[in-house]
C-alpha angles and dihedrals in degrees: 000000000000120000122171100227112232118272104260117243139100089247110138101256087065088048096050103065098253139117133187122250096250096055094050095045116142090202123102087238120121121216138208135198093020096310103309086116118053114193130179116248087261098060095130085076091076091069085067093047093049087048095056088045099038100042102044097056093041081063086052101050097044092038102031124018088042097054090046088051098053095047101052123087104220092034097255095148094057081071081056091063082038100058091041094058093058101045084058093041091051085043091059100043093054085051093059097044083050095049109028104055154057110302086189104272123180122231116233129238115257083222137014127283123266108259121229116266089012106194135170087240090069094035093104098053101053096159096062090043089073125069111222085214144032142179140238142172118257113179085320104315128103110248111190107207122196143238122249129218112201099034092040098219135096116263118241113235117292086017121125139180105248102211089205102048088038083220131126098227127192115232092012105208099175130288106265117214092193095068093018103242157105110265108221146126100316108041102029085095102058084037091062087040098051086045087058105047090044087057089050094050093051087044088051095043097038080052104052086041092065085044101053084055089048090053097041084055091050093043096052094020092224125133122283087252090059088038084059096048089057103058101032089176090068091057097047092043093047085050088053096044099049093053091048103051091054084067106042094031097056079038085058095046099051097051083048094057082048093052094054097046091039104242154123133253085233098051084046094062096031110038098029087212093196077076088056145010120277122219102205094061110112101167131276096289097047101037083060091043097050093044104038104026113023126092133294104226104218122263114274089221134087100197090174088055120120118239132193100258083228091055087052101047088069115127109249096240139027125295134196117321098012129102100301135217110287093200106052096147104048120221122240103239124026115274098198088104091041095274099163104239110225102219090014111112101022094042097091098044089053085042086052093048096044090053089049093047082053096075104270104112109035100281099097120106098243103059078046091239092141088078091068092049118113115257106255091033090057093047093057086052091053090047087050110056098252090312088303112076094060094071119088123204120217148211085246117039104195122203090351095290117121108221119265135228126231093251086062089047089049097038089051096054085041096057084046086056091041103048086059102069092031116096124226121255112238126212091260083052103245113134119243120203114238 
């Protein structure tokens, strides 16, 4: 996990006892100039970005525009350069707004959440306090959102947890290597808009290209395949231009074809809204209002905010005795749009019963508990290895739950059966019935 050490010093903030935000984050995000750029873990990635972009259209102005400036006759060519330079400025300048802020991360709960009728009578089982899902209303439709984990709250709609970024984002769009960073709410924006204007600079470059070789066949009236011997870096620039703007301009029109269905690259590859009806969508004209017009609600985050050390030194999920976690046994598909899990609801309780079969709680063989089992309950513990031997592992291990054998599946329903009838053992040691 990712921390941002303290900046070194004897100033008084170190002295205090207080750190900022940004240097106890339990994200994997890196930050520059005290917290005012955040950045994802993968942020050297963007050296690469700014080379594609920078170096191509350095070739052009030197190779290209400047050649066109010095041949015409009312220095035309010298707006070409022009207009060049502020496309890659404004590119750049996207690319940083992308990359370097906020993409509307939430910022996790130093514990769980309260459950709902909280009593003394369920205090000593916290994980089945929890829901792992719940539902809410969205235009009409149920939205189930989901628990997380590691930030121990429950994601808003159209939020998801980014494993790279280590971040619960609203909105969650993709994580893009290519900025490095985590595409959501509040830079998806700026990310459409830097896609775009990449796709216009290799479609103007790729353009005067073609027309530098056009003139140079006018000028020497010779044939295009002397005309391209004779400025090798067109050639090399249109070659690079074409191949890029099949990627960013397929990147641009599909962005475009989610704009105007209002939706994510991650519900589009998840949901497959064409099999069901999608409540975000507004209609062409508003889905491209509210995405591209309409206003960017602030971060929810002050990364420059000062923060108690011990406050900071928190572990980043739950621990022994707290509010534990409600999903231990993961789903197969997402279940934010109602997908079923398929060891999602009873995972924890055969997780439970398999720790207990282990020897914790006065059923191993050793403490000689298996003695007070009931019957039927003892004999599926001697069928099953000791609770262990019933689960099978596999070639592909789904939603972190091994696969489990029927005997699991039959001793857990018959400890269900089995607790029922079986009293409760009081502090003085006399049994209750339940």
């Amino acid at each position: 996990m990712y921390v941002v050490p303290p900046p070194k010093g004897s100033g008084s903030e170190s002295g205090s006892g207080e750190v900022r935000i940004y240097q106890a984050w339990k994200g994997n995000n890196k930050f520059f100039l005290q917290g005012r750029f955040v950045f994802g873990p993968d942020v050297r990635s963007l050296a690469l970005t700014i080379f594609l972009i920078v170096a191509p259209v350095s070739v052009f102005c030197v190779f290209v525009a400047h050649k066109l400036m010095d041949d015409s006759f009312d220095n035309w060519g010298g707006y070409v350069m022009t207009i060049a330079i502020v496309l890659t400025s404004c590119d750049l300048t996207l690319l940083l707004l992308t990359s370097g802020r906020d993409p509307g991360i939430i910022p996790r709960n130093a514990h769980p959440p309260e459950p709902e009728g909280c009593d003394d009578n369920t205090a000593r089982t916290p994980q089945l306090r929890l829901p792992r899902i719940k539902e809410v209303d969205v235009n009409g439709t149920t939205v189930k959102i989901k628990y997380c984990d590691t930030c121990m709250l429950y994601r808003p709609p159209r939020c998801s947890h980014c494993s790279i970024c280590n971040n619960c984002v609203e909105r969650f769009d993709h994580h893009c290597p290519w900025v490095g960073q985590c595409i959501g709410m509040r830079n998806y924006r700026f990310f459409f808009m830097f896609v775009f204007t990449t796709t216009l600079l290799c479609g103007y470059v790729f353009g005067f290209c073609w027309f530098y070789i056009k003139s140079i066949m006018i000028k020497d009236e010779t044939s295009i395949w002397r005309a391209m011997i004779k400025t090798p870096a067109s050639m090399a620039l249109i070659v690079y231009t074409f191949i890029a703007v099949w990627f960013v301009g397929g990147l641009m029109t599909f962005h475009l074809y989610l704009i105007c269905t209002n939706q994510t690259t991650y519900e589009n590859f998840r949901y497959r809204y064409d099999c069901r009806a999608n409540p975000y969508n507004k209609g062409l004209v508003l889905n491209f209002i509210e995405t591209l017009c309409g206003s960017i609600p602030p971060s929810r985050n002050d990364f420059k905010a000062k923060v108690p050390r011990e406050a900071a030194a928190l572990p980043g999920r739950s621990v022994a005795g707290g509010f534990g976690s409600p999903n231990t046994g993961r789903g197969v598909d997402d279940i934010e749009m109602g997908r079923k899990a398929v060891w999602g609801d009873i995972g924890s309780v055969l997780d439970q019963l398999e720790g207990e079969l282990s020897g914790n709680d006065g059923i191993s063989r050793k403490s000689g508990g298996l003695g007070e089992m009931h019957p039927e309950t003892r004999s599926g513990v001697d069928e099953g290895d000791g609770g262990r031997g019933g689960m099978l592992s596999s070639w592909g291990r789904k939603g972190g739950n091994w696969e489990r054998s029927p005997e699991i599946l039959a001793l857990a329903s018959r400890m269900a059966e089995a607790n029922r009838g079986v009293g409760s053992v009081s502090s003085d040691g006399t049994t209750r019935p339940t």
